[in-house]
KOLMILO-347046 format. One record per residue (C-alpha): residue number from 0; chain; x, y negated, z negated. Coordinates in Angstrom, 3 decimals, padded with zeros to 6 digits, always signed. Example, Ala and Ser with C-alpha at 12.3 -4.5 7.8 and 13.67 -1.06 7.14 Angstrom:
BEGIN
 seq mol       xx       yy       zz
   0   A +012.300 +004.500 -007.800
   1   A +013.670 +001.060 -007.140
***
This chain:
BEGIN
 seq mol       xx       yy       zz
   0   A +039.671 +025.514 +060.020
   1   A +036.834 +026.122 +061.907
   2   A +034.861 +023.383 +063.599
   3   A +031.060 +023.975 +064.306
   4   A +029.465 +022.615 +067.457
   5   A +026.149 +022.005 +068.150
   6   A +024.988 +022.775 +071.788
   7   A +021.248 +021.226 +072.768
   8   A +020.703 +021.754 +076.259
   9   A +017.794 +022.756 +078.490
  10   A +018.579 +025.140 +081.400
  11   A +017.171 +023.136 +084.369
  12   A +019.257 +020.644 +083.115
  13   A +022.358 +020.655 +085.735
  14   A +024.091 +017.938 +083.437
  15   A +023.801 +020.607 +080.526
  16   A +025.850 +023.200 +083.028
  17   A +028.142 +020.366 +083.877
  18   A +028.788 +019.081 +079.943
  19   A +029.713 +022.698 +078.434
  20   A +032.073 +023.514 +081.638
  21   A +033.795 +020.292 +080.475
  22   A +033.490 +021.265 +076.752
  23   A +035.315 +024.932 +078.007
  24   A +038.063 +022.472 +079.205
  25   A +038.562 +020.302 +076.465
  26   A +038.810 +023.416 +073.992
  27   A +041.710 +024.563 +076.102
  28   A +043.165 +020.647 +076.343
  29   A +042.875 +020.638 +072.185
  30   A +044.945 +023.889 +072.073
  31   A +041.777 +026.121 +071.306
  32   A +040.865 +025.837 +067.853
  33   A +038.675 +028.121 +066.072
  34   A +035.281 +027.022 +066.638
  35   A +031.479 +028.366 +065.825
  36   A +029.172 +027.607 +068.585
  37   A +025.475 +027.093 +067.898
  38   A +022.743 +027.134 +070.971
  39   A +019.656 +024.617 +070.624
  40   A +016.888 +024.462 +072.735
  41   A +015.079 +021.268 +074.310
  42   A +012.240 +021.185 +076.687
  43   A +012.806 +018.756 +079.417
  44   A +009.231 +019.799 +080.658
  45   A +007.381 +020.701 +077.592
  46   A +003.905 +020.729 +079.344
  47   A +005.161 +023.068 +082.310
  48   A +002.791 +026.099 +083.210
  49   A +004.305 +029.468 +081.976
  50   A +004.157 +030.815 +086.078
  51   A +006.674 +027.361 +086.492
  52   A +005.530 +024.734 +089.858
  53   A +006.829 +024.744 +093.344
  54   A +010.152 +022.796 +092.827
  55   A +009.357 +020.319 +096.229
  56   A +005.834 +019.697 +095.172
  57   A +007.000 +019.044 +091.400
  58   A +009.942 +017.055 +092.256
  59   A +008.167 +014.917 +094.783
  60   A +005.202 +014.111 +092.554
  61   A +008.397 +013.199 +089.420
  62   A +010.320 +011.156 +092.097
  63   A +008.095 +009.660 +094.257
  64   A +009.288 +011.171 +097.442
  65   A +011.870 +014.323 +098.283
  66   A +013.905 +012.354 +100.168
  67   A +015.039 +010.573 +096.967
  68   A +015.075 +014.516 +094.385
  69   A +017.316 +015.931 +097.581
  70   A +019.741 +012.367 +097.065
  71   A +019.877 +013.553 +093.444
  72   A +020.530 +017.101 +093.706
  73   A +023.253 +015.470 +096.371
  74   A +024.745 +013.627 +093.701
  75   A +024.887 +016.734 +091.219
  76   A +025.938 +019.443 +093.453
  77   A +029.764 +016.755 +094.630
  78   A +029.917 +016.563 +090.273
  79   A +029.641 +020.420 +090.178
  80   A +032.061 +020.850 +092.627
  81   A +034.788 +018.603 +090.857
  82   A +035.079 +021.001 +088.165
  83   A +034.138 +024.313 +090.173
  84   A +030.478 +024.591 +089.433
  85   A +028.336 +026.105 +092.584
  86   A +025.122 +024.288 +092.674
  87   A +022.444 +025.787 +095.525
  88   A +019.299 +023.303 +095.455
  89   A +018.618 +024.879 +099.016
  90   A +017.921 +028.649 +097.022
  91   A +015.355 +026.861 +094.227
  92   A +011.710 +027.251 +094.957
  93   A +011.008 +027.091 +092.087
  94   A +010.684 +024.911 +088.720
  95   A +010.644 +027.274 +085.466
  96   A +009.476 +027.056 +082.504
  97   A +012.034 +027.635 +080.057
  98   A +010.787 +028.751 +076.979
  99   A +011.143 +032.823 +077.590
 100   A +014.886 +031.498 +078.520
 101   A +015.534 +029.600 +075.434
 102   A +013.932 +032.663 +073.076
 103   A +016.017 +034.781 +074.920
 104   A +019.311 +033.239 +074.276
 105   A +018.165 +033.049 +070.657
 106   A +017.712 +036.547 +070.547
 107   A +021.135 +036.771 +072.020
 108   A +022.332 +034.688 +068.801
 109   A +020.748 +037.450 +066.307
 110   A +023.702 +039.657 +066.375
 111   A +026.222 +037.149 +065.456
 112   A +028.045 +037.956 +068.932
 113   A +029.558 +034.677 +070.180
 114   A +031.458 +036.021 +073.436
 115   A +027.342 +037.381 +074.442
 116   A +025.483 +034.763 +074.293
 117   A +028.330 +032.097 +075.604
 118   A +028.281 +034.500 +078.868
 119   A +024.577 +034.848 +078.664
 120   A +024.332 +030.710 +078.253
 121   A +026.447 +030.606 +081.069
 122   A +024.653 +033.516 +083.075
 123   A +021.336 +031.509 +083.008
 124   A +022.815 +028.508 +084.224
 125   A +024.127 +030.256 +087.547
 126   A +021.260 +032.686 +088.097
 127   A +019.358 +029.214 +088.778
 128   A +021.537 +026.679 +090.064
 129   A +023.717 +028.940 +092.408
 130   A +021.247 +032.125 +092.895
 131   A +017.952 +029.708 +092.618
 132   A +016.223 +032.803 +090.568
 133   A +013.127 +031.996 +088.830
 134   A +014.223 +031.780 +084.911
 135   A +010.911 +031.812 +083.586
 136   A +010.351 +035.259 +084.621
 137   A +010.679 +037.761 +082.031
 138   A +012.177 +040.668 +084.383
 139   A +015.017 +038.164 +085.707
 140   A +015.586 +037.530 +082.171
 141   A +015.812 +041.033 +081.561
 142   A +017.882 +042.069 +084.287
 143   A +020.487 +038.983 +082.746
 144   A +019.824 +039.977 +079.268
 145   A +021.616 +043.734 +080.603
 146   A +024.170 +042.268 +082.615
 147   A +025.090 +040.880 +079.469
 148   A +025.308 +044.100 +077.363
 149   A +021.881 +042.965 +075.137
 150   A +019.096 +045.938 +074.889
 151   A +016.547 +044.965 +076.994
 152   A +013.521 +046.273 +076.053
 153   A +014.613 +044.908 +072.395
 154   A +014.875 +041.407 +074.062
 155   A +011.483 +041.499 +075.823
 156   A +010.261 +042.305 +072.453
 157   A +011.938 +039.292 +070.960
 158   A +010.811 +037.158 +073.749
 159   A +007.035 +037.826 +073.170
 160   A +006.772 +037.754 +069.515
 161   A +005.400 +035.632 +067.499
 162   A +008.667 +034.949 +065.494
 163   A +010.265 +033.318 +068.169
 164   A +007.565 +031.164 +069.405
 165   A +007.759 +029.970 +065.465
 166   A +011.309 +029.838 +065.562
 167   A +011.555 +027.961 +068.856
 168   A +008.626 +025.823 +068.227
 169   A +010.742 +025.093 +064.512
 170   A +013.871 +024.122 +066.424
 171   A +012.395 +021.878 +069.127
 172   A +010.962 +020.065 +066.284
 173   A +014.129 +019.369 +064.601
 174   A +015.629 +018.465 +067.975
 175   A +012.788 +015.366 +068.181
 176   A +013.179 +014.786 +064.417
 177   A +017.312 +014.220 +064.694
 178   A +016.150 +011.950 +067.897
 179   A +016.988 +013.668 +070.626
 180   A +015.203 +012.872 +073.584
 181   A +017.380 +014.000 +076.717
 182   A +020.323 +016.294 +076.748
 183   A +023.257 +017.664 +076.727
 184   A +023.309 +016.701 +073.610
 185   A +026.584 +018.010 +071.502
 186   A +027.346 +017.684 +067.888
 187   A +031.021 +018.832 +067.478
 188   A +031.410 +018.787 +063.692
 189   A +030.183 +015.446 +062.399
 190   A +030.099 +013.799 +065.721
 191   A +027.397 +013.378 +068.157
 192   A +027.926 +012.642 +071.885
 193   A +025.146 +012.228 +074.030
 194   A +025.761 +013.217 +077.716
 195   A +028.117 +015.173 +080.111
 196   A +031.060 +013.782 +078.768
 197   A +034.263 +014.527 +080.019
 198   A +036.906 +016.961 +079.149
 199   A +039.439 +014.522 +077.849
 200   A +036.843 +012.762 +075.464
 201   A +035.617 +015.834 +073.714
 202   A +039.256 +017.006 +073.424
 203   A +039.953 +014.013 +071.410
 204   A +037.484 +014.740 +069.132
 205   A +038.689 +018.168 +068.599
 206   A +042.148 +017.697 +067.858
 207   A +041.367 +014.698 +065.123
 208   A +038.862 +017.129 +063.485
 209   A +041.883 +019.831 +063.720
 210   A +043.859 +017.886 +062.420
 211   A +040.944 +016.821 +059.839
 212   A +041.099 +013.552 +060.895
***
């Protein structure tokens, strides 16, 4: 049997990073069953300038003061660590825009090559949180779309067509239709959890739908 689950995730979203190294963990807990894994795109900052905002200017102006983002990022970086995760607020200057990031790990979907685009999900992830690289810019994107094994001039391409701003702009939608409106957001065969959940939790899931229920 093989059980089909629906990731939605943005990738400034450190609770996104968090949820699918706890969904690694639960696969292992449920005995790894055979699963197809689908990448979805949200926009946490839809109306984000393509060049991205200075991340302590943007932050303070969301929050109300740093003092209160750096608190935050505080609180993220101890949950990283619980589970290994490497989160470097210190190295972001940046907030991206992540469209280009999102087409590009559609692109990365094309071929059908699940191992890719997990590592390249995961790739994005630590190029911004640990490395604090600017994800909205198409040559870091390329240099992760190589590091990867994906053709990079073919994924520039991708990234600045027309087809994927359709596609993308066609899959936020049905994000907002199914009523989504923050993320992680996993659907692991019929079942929706909202949230980092934990390891344990999403195993459970997995073994009842193993066992088909």
């Amino acid at each position: 049997m093989t059980i089909t689950i629906d990731i939605t995730s943005d990738f400034i979203c450190p609770w996104c990073w968090i949820g699918h190294t706890n969904l690694k963990e639960a696969l292992a807990l449920a005995g790894q069953p055979h699963i197809q894994q689908r990448f979805l795109p949200f926009e946490l900052n839809p109306g984000m300038p393509p060049e991205g905002l200075n991340r302590q200017a943007y932050r303070t102006a969301k929050f109300g003061n740093w003092a209160r983002s750096q608190s935050m990022d505080e609180d993220v970086t101890q949950a990283g660590k619980q589970i290994g995760l490497d989160f470097h607020y210190d190295r972001i200057e940046r907030t991206p825009n992540t469209r280009l990031a999102h087409k590009l790990i559609a692109y990365a979907q094309l071929p059908g090559d699940g191992i890719k685009s997990e590592r390249l999900f995961e790739a994005l992830f630590v190029a911004y949180f640990s490395h604090g690289r600017n994800i909205g810019d198409p040559a870091v994107l390329a240099d992760l779309a190589a590091s990867q094994g994906l053709d990079t001039q073919a994924a520039l391409a991708y990234m600045h067509s027309d087809t994927a701003d359709t596609l993308l702009d066609a899959a936020l939608a049905q994000a907002h239709a199914a009523g989504l409106n923050s993320v992680p957001s996993l659907l692991i065969g019929n079942h929706r959890i909202a949230g980092a959940q934990t390891a344990e939790s999403m195993a459970a899931i997995l073994v009842k739908l193993k066992n088909h229920e």
